[in-house]
C-alpha positions in Angstrom: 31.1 21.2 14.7 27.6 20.2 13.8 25.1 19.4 16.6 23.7 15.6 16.5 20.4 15.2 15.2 17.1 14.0 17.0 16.7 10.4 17.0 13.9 8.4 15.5 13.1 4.7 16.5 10.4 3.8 14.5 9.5 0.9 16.6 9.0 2.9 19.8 5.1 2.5 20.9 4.5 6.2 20.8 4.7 6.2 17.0 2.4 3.3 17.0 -0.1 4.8 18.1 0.3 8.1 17.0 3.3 8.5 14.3 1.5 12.0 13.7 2.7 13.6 16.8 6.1 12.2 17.1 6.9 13.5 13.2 5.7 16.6 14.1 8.7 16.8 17.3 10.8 15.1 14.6 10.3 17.9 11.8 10.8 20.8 14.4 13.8 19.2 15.9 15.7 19.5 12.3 15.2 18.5 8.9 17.5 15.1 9.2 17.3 12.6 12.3 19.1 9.7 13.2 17.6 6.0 12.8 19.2 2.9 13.6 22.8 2.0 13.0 23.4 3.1 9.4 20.1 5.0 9.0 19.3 8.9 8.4 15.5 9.7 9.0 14.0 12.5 6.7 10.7 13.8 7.5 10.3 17.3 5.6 7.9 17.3 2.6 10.6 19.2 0.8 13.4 16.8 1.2 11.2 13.7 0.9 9.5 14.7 -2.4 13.3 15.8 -3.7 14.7 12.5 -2.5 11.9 10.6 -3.6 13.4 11.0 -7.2 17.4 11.6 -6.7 19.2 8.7 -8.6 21.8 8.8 -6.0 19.9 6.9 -4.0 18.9 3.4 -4.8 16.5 0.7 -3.8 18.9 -2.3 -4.7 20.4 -3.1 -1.0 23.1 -5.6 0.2 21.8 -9.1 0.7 23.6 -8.5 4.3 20.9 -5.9 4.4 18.5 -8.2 3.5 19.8 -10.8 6.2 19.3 -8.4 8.9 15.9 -7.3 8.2 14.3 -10.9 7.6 16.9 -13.0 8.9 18.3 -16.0 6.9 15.7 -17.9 4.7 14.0 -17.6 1.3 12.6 -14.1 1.9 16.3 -12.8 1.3 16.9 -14.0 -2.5 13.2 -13.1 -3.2 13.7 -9.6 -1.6 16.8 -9.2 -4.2 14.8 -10.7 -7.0 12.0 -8.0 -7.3 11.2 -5.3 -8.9 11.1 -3.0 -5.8 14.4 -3.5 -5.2 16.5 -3.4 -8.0 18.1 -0.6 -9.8 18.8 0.4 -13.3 19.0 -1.4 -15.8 17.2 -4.9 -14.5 14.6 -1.9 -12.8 14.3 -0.1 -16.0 13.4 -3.8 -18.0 11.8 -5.6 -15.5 9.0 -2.0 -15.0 8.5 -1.9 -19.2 7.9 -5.6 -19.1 5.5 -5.1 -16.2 3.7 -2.3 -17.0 3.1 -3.6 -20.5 1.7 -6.8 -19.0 -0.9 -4.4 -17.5 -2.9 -4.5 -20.8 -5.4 -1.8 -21.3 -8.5 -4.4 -21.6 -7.3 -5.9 -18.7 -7.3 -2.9 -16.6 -11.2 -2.2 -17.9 -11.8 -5.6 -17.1 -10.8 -4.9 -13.6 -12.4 -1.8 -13.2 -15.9 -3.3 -13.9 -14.8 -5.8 -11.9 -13.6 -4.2 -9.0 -17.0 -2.2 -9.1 -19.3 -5.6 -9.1 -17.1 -6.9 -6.1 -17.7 -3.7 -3.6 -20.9 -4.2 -4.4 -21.1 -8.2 -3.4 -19.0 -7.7 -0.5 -20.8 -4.7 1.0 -24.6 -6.8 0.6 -23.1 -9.7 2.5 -22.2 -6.9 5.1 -25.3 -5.6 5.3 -26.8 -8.9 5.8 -24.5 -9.0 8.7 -25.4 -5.5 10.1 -29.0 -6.4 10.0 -28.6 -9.6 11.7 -25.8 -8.8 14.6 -26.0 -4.3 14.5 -22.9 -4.2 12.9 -20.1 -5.3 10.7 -16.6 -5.6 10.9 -14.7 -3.3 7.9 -11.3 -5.1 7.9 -12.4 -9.2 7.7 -15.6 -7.8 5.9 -14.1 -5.5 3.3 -10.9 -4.4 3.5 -9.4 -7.6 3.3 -11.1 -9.6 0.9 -11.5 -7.0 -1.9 -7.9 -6.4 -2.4 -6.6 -9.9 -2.3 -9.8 -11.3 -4.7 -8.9 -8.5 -7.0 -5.2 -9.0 -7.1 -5.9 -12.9 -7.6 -8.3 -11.7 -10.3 -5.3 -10.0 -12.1 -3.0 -12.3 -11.6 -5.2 -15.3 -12.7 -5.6 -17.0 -9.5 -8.9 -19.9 -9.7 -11.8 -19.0 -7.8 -11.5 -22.0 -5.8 -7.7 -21.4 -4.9 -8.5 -17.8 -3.5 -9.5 -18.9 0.0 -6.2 -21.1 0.3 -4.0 -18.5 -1.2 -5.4 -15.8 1.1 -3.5 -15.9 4.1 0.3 -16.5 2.7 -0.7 -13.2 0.7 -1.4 -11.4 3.8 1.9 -12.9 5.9 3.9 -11.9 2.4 3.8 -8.1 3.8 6.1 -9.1 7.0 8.3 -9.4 4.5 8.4 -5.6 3.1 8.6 -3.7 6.6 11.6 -1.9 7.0 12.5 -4.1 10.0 10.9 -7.7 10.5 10.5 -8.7 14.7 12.3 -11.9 14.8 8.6 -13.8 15.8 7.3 -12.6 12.7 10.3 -13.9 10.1 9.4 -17.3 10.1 6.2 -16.6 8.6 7.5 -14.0 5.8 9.8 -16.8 4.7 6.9 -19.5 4.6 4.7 -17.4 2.7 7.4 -16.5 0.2 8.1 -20.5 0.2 4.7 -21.5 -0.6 3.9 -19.0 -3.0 6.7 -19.1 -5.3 5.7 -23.5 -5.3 2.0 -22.1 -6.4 2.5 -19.2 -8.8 5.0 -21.5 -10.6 2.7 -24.3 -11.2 0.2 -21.5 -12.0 2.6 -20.3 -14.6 2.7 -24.0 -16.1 -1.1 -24.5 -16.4 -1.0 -20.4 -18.3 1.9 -22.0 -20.5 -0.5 -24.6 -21.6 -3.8 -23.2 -21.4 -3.5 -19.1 -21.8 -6.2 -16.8 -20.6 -7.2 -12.5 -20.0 -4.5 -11.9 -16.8 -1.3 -10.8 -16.3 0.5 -14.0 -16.1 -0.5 -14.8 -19.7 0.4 -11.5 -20.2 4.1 -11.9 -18.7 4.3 -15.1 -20.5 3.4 -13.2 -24.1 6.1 -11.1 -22.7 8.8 -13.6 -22.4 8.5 -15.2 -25.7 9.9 -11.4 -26.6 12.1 -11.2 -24.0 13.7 -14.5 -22.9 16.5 -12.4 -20.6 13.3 -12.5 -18.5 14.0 -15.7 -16.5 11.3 -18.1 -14.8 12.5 -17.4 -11.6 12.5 -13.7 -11.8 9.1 -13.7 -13.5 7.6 -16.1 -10.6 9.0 -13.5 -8.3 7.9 -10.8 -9.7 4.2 -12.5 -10.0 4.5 -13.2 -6.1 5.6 -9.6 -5.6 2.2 -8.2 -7.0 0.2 -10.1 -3.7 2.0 -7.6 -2.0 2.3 -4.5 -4.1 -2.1 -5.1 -5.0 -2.6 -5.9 -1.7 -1.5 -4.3 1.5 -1.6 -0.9 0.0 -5.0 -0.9 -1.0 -6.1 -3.1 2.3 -5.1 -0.4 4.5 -6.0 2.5 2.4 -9.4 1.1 2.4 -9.0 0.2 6.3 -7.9 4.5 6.9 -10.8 5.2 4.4 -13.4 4.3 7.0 -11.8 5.1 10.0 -10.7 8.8 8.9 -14.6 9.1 7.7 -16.3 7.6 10.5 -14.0 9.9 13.2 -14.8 12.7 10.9 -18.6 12.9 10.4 -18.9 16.4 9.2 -16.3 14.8 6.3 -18.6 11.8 5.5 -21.6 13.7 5.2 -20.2 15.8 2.8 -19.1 13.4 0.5 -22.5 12.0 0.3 -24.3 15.4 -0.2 -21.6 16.2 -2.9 -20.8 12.4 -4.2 -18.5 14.0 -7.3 -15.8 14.5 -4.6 -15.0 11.1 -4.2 -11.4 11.4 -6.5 -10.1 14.3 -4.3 -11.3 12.0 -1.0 -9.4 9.2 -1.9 -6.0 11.7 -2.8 -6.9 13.5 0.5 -7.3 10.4 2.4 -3.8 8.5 1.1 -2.4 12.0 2.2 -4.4 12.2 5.8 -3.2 8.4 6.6 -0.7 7.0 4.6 -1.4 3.6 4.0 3.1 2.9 3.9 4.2 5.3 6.5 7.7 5.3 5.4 9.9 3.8 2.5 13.6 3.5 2.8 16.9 4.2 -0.2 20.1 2.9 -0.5 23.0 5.2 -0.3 24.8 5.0 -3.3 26.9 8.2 -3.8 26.5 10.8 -1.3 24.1 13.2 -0.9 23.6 16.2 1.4 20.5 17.0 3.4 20.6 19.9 5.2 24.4 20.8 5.1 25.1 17.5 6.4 26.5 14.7 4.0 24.9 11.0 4.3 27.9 8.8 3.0 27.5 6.1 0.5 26.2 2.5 1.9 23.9 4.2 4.4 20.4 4.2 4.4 18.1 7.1 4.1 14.5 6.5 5.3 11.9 8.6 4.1 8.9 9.4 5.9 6.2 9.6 3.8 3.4 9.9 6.7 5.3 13.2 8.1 6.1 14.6 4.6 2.4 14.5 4.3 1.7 16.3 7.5 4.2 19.4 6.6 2.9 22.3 7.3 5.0 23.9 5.0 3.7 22.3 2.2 -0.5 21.7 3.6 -2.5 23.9 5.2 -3.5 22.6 8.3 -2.4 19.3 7.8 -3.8 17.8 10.7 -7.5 18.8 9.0 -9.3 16.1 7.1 -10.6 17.6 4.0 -11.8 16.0 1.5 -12.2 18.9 -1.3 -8.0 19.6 -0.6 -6.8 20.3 -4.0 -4.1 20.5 -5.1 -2.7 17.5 -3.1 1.1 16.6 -3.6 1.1 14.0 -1.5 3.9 10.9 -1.5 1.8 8.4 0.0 2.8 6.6 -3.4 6.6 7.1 -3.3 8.0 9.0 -6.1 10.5 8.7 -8.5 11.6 5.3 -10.8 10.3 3.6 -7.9 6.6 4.9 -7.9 4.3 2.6 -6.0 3.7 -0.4 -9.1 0.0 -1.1 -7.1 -0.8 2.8 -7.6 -3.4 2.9 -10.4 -5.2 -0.1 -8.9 -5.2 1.0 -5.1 -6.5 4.3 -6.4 -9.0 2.1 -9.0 -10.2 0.4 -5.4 -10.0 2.7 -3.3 -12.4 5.0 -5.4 -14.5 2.2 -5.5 -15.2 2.2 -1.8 -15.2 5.3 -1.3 -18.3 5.5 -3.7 -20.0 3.7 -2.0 -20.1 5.6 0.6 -20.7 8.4 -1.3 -23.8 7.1 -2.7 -25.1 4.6 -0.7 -28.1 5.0 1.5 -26.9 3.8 4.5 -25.3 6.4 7.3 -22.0 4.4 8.7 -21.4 5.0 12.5 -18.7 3.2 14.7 -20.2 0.9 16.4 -17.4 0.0 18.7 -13.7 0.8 18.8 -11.4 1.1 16.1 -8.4 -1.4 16.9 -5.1 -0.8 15.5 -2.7 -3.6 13.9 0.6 -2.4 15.7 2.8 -2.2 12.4 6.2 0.0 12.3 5.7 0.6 8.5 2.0 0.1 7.4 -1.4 2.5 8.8 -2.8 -1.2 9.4 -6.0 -2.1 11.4 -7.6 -5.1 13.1 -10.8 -3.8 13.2 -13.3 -1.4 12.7 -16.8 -1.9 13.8 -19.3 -0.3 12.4 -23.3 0.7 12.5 -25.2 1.2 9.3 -28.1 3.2 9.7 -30.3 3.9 6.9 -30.6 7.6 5.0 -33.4 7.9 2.1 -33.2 9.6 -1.3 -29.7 7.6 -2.2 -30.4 3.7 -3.4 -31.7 4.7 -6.9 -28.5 6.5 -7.4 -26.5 4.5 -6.1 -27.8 1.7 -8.8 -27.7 3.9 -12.0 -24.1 5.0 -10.8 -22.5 1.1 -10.4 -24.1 -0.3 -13.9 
């Protein structure tokens, strides 16, 4: 007779505000823990990284699923329209069509642009600093550079952006795991009000084609008509979310992992060249999606016990990438870590869509610091955005003291 597992309530304070502790009771209690009703937690690198890719599992749920997330309302049919959650074959199309809409010269495009915009935003911060002694990182920064360069690929006006931004940030209620019944009411008016905007955006791109991704999708179409309006309005819609929260709170963690690590920062600006392994070590240190969930579609067994089909298995990424059977020390920010197997991005079919571009961004901060000549200290205290899915924050203040011997490099290295 097997023993029951450990339990894991993801919405439990304690792993709030401090998920790293509680998967660390959770991994030495067994290698498979109970959720809510239906739900297996997994929490070993091992079984994560395995599980990750296993196409038993699937990401294509019930719409009663669905319902009892969000709740009834528009978020449901959206939820079942996307890309994250559907399975072979509509996955398989719906990723080719996608990725091909990322067009190589719009990705250099972006990455030029995406350098000019750090830039922009961290001079107005500065301005800030000087004036008040500090900035804030997440309203300043971490905020505005993801959702101006997702509108940038999407095709979004410059004089929309300000309007769009804030049903773009309520879209992510939409993608936790579990959605407080306060909070659903403003997942399904976001996903309302975008799909009305991003369709009449699609209409003036029909008309009037330009360089972004909707054009893109629309070149698409012609070649692919089984490619539907609706499902290529949702899709666009999706991306808010998929270029946006990711790469908001990696950006958030970015400063607050540095800043609480000194010894860290000032090594990446004596030895600026590691900023690719410090972003790879920071997704890992802080996962920006804490956990990502799979639909049970043919048994599988984890640890001698069999999950049955129509359950769900979540899979923490934040504990698989504090294993210390797969890092050393895990609990050690260090920013020359390499190799890094992290799954901070998912794995699988279903790798992360916003990947490239979070990583495109988040390199592009971290840069920054790198080469900047300012020495960032916290200024205040780092508040948390209580979130059962997503390493989110509300803010981070933050000091910028000057260091010499950096602003020439800095400007050779962003031209």
């Amino acid at each position: 007779m097997q023993t029951l597992p450990a339990r894991f309530d993801s919405r439990d304070p304690a792993v709030v505000a401090d998920p790293y502790r509680v998967y660390a009771e959770l991994r030495a209690a067994g290698r498979v823990a109970r959720g809510s009703a239906g739900q297996w937690v997994v929490s070993h690198h091992q079984d994560v990284s395995r599980l990750l890719k296993d196409r038993r599992l699937g990401h294509e749920y019930p719409a009663e699923y669905h319902e009892f997330s969000t709740g009834p309302g528009p978020a449901n049919d959206f939820l079942q329209r996307i890309i994250l959650d559907q399975d072979a074959p509509v996955h398989t199309f719906l990723r080719q069509v996608m990725q091909r809409s990322f067009s190589p010269r719009l990705m250099r495009r972006l990455q030029a642009y995406v350098g000019g915009q750090v830039q922009e935003l961290m001079e107005g911060a500065l301005e800030r600093a000087e004036a008040m002694g500090h900035f804030d990182v997440v309203s300043e920064l971490a905020f505005p550079l993801p959702v101006t360069v997702v509108c940038e690929l999407i095709g979004i006006p410059d004089v929309d952006r300000d309007t769009v931004r804030p049903h773009a940030v309520a879209l992510a209620k939409a993608f936790a795991l579990y959605v407080p019944p306060d909070e659903r009411p403003e997942a399904h008016e976001a996903v309302t009000w975008l799909r009305a905007y991003v369709s009449d955006l699609v209409d003036r791109r029909a008309a009037r084609p330009a360089d972004d991704l909707i054009s893109n999708l629309l070149e698409a179409q012609r070649e692919h008509p089984e490619l539907d309006r609706q499902s290529l309005v949702d899709n666009v819609v999706f991306l808010f979310f998929a270029g946006f929260e990711t790469t908001t709170n990696l950006i958030s963690t970015t400063w607050s992992a540095l800043l609480q690590h000194p010894n860290q920062l000032a090594l990446l600006q004596s030895q600026p060249e590691l900023a690719p392994t410090a972003v790879e070590e920071l997704l890992r240190y802080d996962a920006p999606i804490q956990a990502t969930a799979r639909y049970v579609k043919e048994p599988v067994e984890v640890d001698g016990r069999t999950i049955r089909a129509g359950r769900i298995l979540v899979l923490l990424l934040g504990a698989a990438n504090h294993d210390p059977q797969r890092f050393t020390d895990p609990a050690r920010l260090d920013i020359t870590r390499d190799p890094n197997p992290h799954v901070s991005f998912g794995g699988g079919v279903h790798h992360c869509l916003g990947a490239a571009l979070a990583r495109v961004e988040g390199r592009a901060v971290t840069e920054w610091l790198a080469y900047s000549n300012r020495t960032p200290e916290l200024a205040g205290e780092i508040v948390r955005r209580p979130s059962v899915t997503f390493r989110a924050h509300q803010s981070i203040p933050v000091h910028l003291g000057r260091r010499a011997g950096r602003a020439r490099v800095l400007s050779e290295h962003s031209t």
